[in-house]
C-alpha positions in Angstrom: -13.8 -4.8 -27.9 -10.1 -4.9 -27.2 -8.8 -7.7 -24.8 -6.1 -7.9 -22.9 -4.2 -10.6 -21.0 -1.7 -10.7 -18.5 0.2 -13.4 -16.1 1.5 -14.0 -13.0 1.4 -15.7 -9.6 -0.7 -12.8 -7.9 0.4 -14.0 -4.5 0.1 -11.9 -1.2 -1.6 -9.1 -3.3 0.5 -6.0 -3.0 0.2 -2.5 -4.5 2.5 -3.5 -7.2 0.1 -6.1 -8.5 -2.5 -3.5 -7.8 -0.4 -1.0 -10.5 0.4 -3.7 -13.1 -3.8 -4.7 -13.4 -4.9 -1.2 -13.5 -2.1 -0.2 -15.5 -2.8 -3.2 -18.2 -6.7 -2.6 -18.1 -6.0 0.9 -19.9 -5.0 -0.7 -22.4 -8.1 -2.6 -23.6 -12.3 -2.7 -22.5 -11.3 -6.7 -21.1 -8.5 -7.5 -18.8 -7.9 -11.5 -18.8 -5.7 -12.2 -15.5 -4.0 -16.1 -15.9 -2.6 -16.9 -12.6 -0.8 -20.0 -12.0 -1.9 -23.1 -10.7 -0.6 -24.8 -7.4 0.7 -27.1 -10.0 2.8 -25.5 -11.5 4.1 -23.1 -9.5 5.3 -26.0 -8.1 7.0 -27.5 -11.2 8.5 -23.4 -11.3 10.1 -24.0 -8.2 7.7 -21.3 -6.5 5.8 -22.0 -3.2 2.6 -19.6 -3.0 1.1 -18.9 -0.1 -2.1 -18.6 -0.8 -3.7 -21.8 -3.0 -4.6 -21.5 -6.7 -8.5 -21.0 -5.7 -7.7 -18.0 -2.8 -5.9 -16.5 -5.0 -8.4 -16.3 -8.0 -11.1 -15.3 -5.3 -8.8 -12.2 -5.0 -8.4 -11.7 -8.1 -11.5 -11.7 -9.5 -12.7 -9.1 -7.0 -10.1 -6.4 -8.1 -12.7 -3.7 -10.4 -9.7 -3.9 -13.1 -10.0 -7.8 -14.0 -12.5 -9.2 -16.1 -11.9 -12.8 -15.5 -9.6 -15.0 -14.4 -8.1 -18.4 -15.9 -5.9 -20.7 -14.6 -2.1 -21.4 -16.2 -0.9 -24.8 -16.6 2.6 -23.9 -18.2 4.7 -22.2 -20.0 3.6 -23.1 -23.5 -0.3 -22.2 -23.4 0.1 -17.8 -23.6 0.0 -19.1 -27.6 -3.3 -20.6 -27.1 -4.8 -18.3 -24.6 -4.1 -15.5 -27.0 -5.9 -17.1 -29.7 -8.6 -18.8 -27.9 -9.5 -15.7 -25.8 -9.2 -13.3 -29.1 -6.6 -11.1 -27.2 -5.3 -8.0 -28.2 -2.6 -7.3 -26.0 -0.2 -9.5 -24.2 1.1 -7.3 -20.9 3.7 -8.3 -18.3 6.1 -7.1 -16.2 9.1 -5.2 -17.5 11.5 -8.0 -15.7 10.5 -10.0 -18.0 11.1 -8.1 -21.1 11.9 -10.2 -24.3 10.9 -13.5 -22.8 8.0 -13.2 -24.8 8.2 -10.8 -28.2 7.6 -14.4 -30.0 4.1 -13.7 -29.5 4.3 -10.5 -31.8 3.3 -13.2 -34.0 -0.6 -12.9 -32.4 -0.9 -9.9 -30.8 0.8 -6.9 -29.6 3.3 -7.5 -26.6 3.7 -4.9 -24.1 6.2 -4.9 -21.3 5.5 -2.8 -18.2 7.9 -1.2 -15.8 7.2 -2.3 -11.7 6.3 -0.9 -9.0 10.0 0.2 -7.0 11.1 -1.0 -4.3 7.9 -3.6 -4.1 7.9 -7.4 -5.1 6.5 -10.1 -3.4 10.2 -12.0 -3.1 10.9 -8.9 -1.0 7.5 -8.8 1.3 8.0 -12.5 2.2 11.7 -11.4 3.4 10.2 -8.9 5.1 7.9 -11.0 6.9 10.1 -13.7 7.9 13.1 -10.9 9.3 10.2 -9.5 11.6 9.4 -13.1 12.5 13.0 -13.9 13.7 13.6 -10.3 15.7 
């Protein structure tokens, strides 16, 4: 079986969150979603909307993801990878080369967005149509 593992915030699910899990879960039989805690989104500066546990709720009823686990920091994809036998790593082309280090365990796969969609962007959105 080939896994796969990808990571992210997964905040106010949008259709480019949608793309990225499908997306990833052709590459493998076993998608692995790790979504950050409230934690440490926090320590990253990032305020979710929805908590840690809402989130994963959502998550884990998407037909693409296999299972979901939480992420504590920055340093545990190393771990993950070799603790959940995963085959390929797969984020977001905006961060492309942040992580080729992990070439070292598995293959790394950078995938382009969605355009024009971002979750930076719907929360703008959101608080212009507040304000008019």
């Amino acid at each position: 079986m080939k896994k796969v593992i990808t990571y992210g915030t997964f905040d106010l699910l949008h259709i480019g969150h949608i793309n990225l899990l499908k997306r990833a879960k052709e590459y493998g039989d076993y998608l692995v979603v790790a979504i950050s805690t409230d934690e440490f989104n926090m320590d990253k500066g990032k305020d979710a909307y929805y908590s840690f546990e809402q989130r994963k709720a959502i998550l884990e009823s998407i037909r693409y993801v296999d299972e979901v686990i939480p992420e504590h920091s920055w340093e545990q994809k190393a771990n993950d990878i070799k603790n959940y036998d995963i085959d390929v790593f797969i984020m977001g082309d905006d961060w492309k080369g942040k992580f080729d280090f992990l070439v070292e365990y598995c293959e790394v796969i950078y995938l382009p967005r969605t355009i024009g969609i971002s979750t930076t962007k719907t929360k703008t959105d959101l608080n212009r149509v507040d304000h008019d």
